[in-house]
PyMOL commands that place a pseudoatom at each C-alpha (Angstrom):
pseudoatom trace, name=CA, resn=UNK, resi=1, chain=A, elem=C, hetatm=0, pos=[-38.105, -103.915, -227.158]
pseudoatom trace, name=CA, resn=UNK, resi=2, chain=A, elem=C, hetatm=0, pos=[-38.101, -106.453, -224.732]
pseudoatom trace, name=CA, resn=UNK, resi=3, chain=A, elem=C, hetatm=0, pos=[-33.925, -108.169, -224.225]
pseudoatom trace, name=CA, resn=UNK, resi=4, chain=A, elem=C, hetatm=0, pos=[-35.720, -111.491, -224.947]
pseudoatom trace, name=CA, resn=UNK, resi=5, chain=A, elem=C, hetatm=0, pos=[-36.859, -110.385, -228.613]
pseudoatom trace, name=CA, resn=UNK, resi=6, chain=A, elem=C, hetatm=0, pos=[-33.651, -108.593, -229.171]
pseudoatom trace, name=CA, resn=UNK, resi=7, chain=A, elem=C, hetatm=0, pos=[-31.591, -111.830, -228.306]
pseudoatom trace, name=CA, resn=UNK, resi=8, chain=A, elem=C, hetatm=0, pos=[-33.042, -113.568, -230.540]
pseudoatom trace, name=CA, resn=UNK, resi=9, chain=A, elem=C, hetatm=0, pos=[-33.568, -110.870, -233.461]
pseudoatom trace, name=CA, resn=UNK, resi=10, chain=A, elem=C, hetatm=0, pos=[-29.485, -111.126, -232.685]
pseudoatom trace, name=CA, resn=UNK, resi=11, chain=A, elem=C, hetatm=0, pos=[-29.109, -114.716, -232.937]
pseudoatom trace, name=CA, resn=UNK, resi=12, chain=A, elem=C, hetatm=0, pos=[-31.345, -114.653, -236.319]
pseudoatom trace, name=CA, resn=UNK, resi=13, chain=A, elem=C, hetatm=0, pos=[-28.759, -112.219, -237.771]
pseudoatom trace, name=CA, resn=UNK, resi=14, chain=A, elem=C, hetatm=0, pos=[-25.962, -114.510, -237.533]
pseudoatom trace, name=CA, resn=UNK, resi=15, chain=A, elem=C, hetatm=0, pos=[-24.334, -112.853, -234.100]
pseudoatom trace, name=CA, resn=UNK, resi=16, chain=A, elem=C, hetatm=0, pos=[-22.623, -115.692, -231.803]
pseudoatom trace, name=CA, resn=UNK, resi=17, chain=A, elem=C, hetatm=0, pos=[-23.810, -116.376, -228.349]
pseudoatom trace, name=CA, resn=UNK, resi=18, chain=A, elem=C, hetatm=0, pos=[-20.995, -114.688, -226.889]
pseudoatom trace, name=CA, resn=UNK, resi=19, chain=A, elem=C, hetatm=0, pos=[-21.593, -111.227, -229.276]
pseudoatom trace, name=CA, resn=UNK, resi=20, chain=A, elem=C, hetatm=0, pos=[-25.080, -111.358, -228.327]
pseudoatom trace, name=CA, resn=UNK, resi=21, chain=A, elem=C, hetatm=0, pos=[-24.300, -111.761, -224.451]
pseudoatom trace, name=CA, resn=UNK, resi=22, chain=A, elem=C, hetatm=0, pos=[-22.027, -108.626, -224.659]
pseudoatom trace, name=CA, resn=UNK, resi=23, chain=A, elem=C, hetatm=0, pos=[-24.581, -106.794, -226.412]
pseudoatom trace, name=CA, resn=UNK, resi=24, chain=A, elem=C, hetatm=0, pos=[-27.832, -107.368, -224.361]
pseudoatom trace, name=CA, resn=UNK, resi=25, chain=A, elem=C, hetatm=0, pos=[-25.856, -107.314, -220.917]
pseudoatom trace, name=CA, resn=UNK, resi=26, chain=A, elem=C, hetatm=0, pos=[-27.081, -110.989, -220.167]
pseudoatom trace, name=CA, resn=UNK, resi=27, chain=A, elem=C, hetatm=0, pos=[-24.968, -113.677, -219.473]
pseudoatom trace, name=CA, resn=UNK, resi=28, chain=A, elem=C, hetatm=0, pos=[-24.105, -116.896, -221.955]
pseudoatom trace, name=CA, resn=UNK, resi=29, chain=A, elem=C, hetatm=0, pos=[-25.884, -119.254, -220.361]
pseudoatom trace, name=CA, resn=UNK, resi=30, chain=A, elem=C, hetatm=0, pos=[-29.099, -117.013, -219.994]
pseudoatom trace, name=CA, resn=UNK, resi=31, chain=A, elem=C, hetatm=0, pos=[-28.333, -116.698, -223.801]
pseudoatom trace, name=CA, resn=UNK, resi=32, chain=A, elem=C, hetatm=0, pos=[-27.850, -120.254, -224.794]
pseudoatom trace, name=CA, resn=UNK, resi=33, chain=A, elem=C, hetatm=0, pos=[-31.027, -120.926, -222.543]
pseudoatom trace, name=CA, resn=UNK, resi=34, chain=A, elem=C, hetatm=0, pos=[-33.348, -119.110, -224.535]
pseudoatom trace, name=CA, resn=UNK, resi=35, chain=A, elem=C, hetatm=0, pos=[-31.947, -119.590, -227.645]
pseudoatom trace, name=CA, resn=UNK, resi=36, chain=A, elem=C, hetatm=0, pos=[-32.400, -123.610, -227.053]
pseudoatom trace, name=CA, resn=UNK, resi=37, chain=A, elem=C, hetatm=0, pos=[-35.721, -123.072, -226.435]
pseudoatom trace, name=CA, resn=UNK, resi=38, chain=A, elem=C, hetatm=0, pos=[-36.417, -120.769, -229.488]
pseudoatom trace, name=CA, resn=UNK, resi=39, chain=A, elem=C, hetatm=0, pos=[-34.842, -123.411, -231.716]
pseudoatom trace, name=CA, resn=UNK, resi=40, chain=A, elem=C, hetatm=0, pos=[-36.872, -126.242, -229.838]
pseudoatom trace, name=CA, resn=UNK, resi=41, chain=A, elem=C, hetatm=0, pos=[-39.867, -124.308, -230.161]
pseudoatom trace, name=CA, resn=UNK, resi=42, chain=A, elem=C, hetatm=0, pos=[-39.237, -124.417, -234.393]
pseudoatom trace, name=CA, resn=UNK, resi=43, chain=A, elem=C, hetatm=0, pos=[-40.950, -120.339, -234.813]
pseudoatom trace, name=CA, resn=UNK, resi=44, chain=A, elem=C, hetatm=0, pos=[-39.770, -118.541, -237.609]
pseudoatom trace, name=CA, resn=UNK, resi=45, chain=A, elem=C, hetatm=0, pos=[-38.132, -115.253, -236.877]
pseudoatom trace, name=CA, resn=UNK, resi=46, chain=A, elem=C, hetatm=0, pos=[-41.628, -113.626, -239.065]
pseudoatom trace, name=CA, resn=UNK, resi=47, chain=A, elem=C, hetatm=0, pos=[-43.777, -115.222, -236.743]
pseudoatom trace, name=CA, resn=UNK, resi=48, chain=A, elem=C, hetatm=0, pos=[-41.905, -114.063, -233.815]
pseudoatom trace, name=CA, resn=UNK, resi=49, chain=A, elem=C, hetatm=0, pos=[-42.184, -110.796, -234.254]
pseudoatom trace, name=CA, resn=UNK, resi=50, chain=A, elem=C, hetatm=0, pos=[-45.792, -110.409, -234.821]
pseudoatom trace, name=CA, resn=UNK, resi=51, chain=A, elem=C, hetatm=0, pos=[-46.387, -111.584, -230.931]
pseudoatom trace, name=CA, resn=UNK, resi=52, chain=A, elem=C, hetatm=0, pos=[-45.684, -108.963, -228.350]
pseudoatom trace, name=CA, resn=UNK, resi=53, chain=A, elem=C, hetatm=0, pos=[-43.220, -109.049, -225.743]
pseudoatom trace, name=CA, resn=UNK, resi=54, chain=A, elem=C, hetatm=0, pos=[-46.052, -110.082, -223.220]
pseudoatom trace, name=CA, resn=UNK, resi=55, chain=A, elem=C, hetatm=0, pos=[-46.823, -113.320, -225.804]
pseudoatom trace, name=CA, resn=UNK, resi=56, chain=A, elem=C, hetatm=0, pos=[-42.791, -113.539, -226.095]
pseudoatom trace, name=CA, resn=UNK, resi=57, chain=A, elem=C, hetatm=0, pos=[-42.736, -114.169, -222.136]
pseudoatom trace, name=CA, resn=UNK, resi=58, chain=A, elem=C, hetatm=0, pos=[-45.252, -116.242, -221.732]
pseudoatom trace, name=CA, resn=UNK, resi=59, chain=A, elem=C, hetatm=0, pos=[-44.208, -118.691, -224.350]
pseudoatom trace, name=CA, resn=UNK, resi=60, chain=A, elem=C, hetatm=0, pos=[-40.660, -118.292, -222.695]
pseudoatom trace, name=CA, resn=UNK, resi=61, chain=A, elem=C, hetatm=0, pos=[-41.730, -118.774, -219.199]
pseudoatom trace, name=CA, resn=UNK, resi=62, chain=A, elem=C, hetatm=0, pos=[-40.531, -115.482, -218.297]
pseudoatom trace, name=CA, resn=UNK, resi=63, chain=A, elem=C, hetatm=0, pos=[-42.359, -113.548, -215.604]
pseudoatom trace, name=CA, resn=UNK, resi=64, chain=A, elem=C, hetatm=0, pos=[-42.852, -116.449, -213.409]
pseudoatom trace, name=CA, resn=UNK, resi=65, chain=A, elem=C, hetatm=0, pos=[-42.058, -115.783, -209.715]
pseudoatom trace, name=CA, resn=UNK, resi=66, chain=A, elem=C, hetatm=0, pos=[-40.826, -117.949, -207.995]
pseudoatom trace, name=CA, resn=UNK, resi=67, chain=A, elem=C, hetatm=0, pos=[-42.403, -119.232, -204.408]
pseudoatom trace, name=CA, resn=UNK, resi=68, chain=A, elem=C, hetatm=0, pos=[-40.732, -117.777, -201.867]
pseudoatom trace, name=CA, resn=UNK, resi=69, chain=A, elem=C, hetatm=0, pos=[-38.310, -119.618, -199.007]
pseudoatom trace, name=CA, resn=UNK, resi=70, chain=A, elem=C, hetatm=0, pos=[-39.252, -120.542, -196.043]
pseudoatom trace, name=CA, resn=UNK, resi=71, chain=A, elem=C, hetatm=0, pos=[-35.927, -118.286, -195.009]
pseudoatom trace, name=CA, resn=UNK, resi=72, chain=A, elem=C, hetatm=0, pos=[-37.578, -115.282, -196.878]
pseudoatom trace, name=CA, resn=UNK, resi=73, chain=A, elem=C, hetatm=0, pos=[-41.049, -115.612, -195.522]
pseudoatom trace, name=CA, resn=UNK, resi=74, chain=A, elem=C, hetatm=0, pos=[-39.356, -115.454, -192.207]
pseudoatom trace, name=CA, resn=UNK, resi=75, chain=A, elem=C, hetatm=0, pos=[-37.332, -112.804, -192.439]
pseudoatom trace, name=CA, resn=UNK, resi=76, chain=A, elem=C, hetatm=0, pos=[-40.381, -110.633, -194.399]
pseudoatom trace, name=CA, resn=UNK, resi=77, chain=A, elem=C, hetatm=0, pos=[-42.261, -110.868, -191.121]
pseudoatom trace, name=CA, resn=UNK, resi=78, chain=A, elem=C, hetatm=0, pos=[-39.759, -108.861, -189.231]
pseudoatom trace, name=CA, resn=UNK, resi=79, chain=A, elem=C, hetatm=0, pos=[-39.740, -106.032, -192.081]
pseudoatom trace, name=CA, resn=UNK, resi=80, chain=A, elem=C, hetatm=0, pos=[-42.454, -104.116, -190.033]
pseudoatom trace, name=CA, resn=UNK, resi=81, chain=A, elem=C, hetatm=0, pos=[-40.837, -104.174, -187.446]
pseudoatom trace, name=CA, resn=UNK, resi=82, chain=A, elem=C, hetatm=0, pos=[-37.593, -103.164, -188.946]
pseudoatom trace, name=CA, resn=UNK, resi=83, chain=A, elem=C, hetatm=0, pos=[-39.098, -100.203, -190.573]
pseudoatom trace, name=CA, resn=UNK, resi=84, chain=A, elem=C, hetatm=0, pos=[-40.261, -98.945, -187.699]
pseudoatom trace, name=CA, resn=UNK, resi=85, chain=A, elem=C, hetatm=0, pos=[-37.243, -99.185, -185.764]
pseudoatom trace, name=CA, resn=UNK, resi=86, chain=A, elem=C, hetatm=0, pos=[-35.276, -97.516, -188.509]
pseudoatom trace, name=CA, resn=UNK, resi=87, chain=A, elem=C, hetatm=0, pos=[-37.484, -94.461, -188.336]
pseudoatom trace, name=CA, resn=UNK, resi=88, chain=A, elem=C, hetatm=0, pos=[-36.548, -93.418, -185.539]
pseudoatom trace, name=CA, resn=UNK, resi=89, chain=A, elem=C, hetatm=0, pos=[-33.414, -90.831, -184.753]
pseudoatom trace, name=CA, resn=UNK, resi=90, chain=A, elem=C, hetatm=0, pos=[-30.309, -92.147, -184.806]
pseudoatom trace, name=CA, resn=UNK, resi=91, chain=A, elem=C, hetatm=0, pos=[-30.979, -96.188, -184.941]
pseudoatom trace, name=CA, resn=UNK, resi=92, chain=A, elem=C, hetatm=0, pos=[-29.262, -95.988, -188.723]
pseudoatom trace, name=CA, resn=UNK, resi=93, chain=A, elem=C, hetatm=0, pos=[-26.231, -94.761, -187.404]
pseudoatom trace, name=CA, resn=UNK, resi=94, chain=A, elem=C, hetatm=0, pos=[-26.346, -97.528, -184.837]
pseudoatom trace, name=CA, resn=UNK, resi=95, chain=A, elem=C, hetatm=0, pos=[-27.133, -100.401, -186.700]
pseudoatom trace, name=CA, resn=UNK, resi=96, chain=A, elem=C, hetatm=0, pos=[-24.200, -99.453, -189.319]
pseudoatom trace, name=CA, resn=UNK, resi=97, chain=A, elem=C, hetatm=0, pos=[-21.458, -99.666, -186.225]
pseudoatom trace, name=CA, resn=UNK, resi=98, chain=A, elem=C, hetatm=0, pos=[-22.980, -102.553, -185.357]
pseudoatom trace, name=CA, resn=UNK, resi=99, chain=A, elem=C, hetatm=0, pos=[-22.475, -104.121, -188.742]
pseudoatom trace, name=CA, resn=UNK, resi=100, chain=A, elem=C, hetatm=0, pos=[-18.959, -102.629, -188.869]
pseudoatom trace, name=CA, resn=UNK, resi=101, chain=A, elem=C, hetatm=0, pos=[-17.633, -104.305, -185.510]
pseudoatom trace, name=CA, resn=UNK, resi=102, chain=A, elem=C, hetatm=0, pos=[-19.468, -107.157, -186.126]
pseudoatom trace, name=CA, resn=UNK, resi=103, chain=A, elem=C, hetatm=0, pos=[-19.522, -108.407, -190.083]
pseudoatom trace, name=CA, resn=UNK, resi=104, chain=A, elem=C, hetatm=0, pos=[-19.488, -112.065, -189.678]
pseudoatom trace, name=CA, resn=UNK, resi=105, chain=A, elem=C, hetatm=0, pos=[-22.610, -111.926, -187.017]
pseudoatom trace, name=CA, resn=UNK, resi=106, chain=A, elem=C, hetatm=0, pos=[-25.185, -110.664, -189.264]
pseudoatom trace, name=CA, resn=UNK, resi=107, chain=A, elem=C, hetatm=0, pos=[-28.462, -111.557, -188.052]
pseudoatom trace, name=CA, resn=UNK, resi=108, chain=A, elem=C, hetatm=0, pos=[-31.799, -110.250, -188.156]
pseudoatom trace, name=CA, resn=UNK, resi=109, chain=A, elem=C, hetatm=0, pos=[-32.652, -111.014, -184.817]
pseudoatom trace, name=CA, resn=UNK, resi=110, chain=A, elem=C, hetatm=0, pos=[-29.508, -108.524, -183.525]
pseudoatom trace, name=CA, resn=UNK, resi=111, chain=A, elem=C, hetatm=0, pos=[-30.074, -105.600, -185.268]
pseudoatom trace, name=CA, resn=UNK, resi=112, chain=A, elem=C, hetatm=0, pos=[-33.667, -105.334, -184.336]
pseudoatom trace, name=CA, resn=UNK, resi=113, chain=A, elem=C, hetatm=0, pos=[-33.245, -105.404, -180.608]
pseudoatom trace, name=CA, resn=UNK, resi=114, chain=A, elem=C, hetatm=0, pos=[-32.676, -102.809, -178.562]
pseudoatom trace, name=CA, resn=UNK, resi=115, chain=A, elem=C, hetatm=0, pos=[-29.883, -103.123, -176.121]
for i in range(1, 115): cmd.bond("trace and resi %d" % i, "trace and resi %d" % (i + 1))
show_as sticks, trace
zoom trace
């Protein structure tokens, strides 16, 4: 069962948004979100469950990735690269001193070159 149907199986039983938040492991706001949109919707808790959880996520826009940053696309370009210098002996070991003398400096560009 998908957390989606079981928040709102929860919410049709009576359970606040606060019970049902502790229960499911999502937060209030995700909570009140959906359950705003179940009410706005005006489906009967019948008719709900006859739809699978695919049909539950389209009608709750779930599912839908996002476009990715322009900071993301960037740094997925160097991931190639990265992999391959992390392959080879003893660059892990490096890159982790690196990170512990230097926290505040993380940067791509620094722990891919060589020095």
């Amino acid at each position: 069962m998908s957390k989606l149907r079981q928040m709102l199986r929860l919410y049709s039983q009576g359970e606040s948004k606060l019970q049902i938040s502790y229960l499911t492991g999502v937060s209030r706001n995700t909570v009140k979100k959906y359950i705003k949109q179940y009410e706005g919707f005006g489906i009967s808790m019948p008719e709900l469950e006859l739809k699978t959880d695919r049909e539950l996520d389209q009608l709750f826009g779930e599912n839908l990735i996002p476009e990715p940053s322009e900071r993301y696309k960037v740094a997925e370009s160097y991931f190639p690269m990265m992999e391959k210098e992390l392959k080879k002996r003893g660059i892990y070991c490096q890159a982790s001193r690196w990170l512990q003398a230097f926290p505040a400096q993380l940067s791509l560009r620094f722990m891919v070159e060589k020095k």
